[in-house]
ZALUMNU-595139 format. One record per residue (C-alpha): x negated, y, z; residue number from 0. Coordinates in steps of 0.1 Angstrom, whole numbers, plus 5000, padded with zeros to 4 digits. Last residue first. Example, Ala and Ser with C-alpha at 12.3 -4.5 7.8 and 13.67 -1.06 7.14 Angstrom:
# residues 2
{pt {4863 4989 5071} 1},
{pt {4877 4955 5078} 0},
# end
This chain:
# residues 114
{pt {2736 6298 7305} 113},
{pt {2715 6297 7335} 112},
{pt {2678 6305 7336} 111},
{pt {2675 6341 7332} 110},
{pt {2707 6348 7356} 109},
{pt {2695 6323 7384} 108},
{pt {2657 6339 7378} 107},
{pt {2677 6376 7388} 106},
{pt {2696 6356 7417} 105},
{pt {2663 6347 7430} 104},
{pt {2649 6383 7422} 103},
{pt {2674 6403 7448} 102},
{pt {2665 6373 7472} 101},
{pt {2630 6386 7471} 100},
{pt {2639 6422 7471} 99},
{pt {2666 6410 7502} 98},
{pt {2634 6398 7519} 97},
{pt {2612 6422 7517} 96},
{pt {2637 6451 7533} 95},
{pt {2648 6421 7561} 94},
{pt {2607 6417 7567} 93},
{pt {2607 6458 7568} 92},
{pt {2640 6456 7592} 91},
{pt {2626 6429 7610} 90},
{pt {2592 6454 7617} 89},
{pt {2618 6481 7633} 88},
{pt {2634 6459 7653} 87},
{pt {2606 6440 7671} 86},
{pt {2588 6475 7677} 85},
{pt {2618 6487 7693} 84},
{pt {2617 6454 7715} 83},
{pt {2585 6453 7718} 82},
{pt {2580 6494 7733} 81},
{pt {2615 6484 7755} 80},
{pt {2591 6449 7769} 79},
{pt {2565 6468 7778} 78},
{pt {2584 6496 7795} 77},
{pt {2601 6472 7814} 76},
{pt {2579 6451 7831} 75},
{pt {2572 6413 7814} 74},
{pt {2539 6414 7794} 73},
{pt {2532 6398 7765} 72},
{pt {2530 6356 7750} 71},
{pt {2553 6366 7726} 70},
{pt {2545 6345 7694} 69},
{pt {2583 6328 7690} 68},
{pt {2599 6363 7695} 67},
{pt {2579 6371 7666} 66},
{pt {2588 6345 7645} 65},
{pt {2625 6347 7652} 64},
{pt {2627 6382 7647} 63},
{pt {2608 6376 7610} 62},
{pt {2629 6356 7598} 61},
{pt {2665 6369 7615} 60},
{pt {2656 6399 7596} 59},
{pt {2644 6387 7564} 58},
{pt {2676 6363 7560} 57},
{pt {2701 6384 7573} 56},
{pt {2687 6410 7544} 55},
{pt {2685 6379 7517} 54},
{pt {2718 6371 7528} 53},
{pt {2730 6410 7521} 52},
{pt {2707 6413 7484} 51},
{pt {2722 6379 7468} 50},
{pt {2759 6389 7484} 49},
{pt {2755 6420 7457} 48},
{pt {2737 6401 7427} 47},
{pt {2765 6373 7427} 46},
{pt {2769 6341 7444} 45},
{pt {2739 6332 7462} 44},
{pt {2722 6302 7459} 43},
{pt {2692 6318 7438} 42},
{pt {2692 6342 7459} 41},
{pt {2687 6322 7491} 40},
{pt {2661 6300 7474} 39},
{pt {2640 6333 7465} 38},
{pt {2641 6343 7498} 37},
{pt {2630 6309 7514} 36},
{pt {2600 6301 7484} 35},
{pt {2591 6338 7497} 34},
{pt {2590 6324 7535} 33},
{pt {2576 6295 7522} 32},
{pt {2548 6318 7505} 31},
{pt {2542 6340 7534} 30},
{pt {2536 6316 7560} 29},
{pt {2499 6315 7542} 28},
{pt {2488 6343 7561} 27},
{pt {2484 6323 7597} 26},
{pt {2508 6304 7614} 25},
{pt {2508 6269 7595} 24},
{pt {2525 6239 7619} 23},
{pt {2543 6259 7644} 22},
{pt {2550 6291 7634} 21},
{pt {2560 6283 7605} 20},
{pt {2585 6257 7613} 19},
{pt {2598 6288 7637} 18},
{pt {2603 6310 7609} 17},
{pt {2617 6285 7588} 16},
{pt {2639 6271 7614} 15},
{pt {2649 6312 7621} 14},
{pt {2658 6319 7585} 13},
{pt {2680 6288 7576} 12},
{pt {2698 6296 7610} 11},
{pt {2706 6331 7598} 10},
{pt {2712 6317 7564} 9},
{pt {2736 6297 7575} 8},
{pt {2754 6322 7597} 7},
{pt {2755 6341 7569} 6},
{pt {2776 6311 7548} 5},
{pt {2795 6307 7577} 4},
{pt {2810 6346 7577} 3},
{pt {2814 6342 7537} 2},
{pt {2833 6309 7544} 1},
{pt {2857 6330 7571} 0},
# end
């Protein structure tokens, strides 16, 4: 049951950021608090293994959230199947970038903790 919180967490964690992003910066320089994000959840993570599966949900509820929060797209059908494939497929790459991020947050927590 704490493992399932902690992911729902980081799920929430993930879409604030995404949408704080959104909001106030959108452009290219989201990248760096979403980095700052994906190193923070590995560095809070308990072991190398949960490090690389928050920073997955992390990635993918990241970047879902931010581009659900841009669509400003058409409404029939096939439109909206072609963004919902292409919404899944691109979180899976943001989830993929993510989990190497949180992957190197637990890495620093390793270095730096005696």
């Amino acid at each position: 049951m704490k493992t399932l919180v902690r992911k729902s967490l980081v799920a929430l964690a993930a879409v604030a950021l995404s949408l704080i992003t959104f909001y106030f910066m959108y452009g290219w320089c989201d990248v760096f608090p979403w980095a700052l994000g994906a190193l923070a959840v590995g560095y809070t993570s308990k072991n190398r293994r949960s490090s690389i599966v928050n920073g997955a949900i992390f990635g993918y509820f990241l970047f879902l959230a931010y581009i659900f929060a841009g669509y400003k797209g058409k409404t029939y059908a096939l439109y909206m199947v072609h963004f919902i494939i292409f919404n899944m497929l691109f979180s899976l790459v943001g989830s993929l970038a993510c989990a190497i991020g949180a992957f190197f947050g637990n890495w620093i927590k390793g270095k730096f903790t005696p």
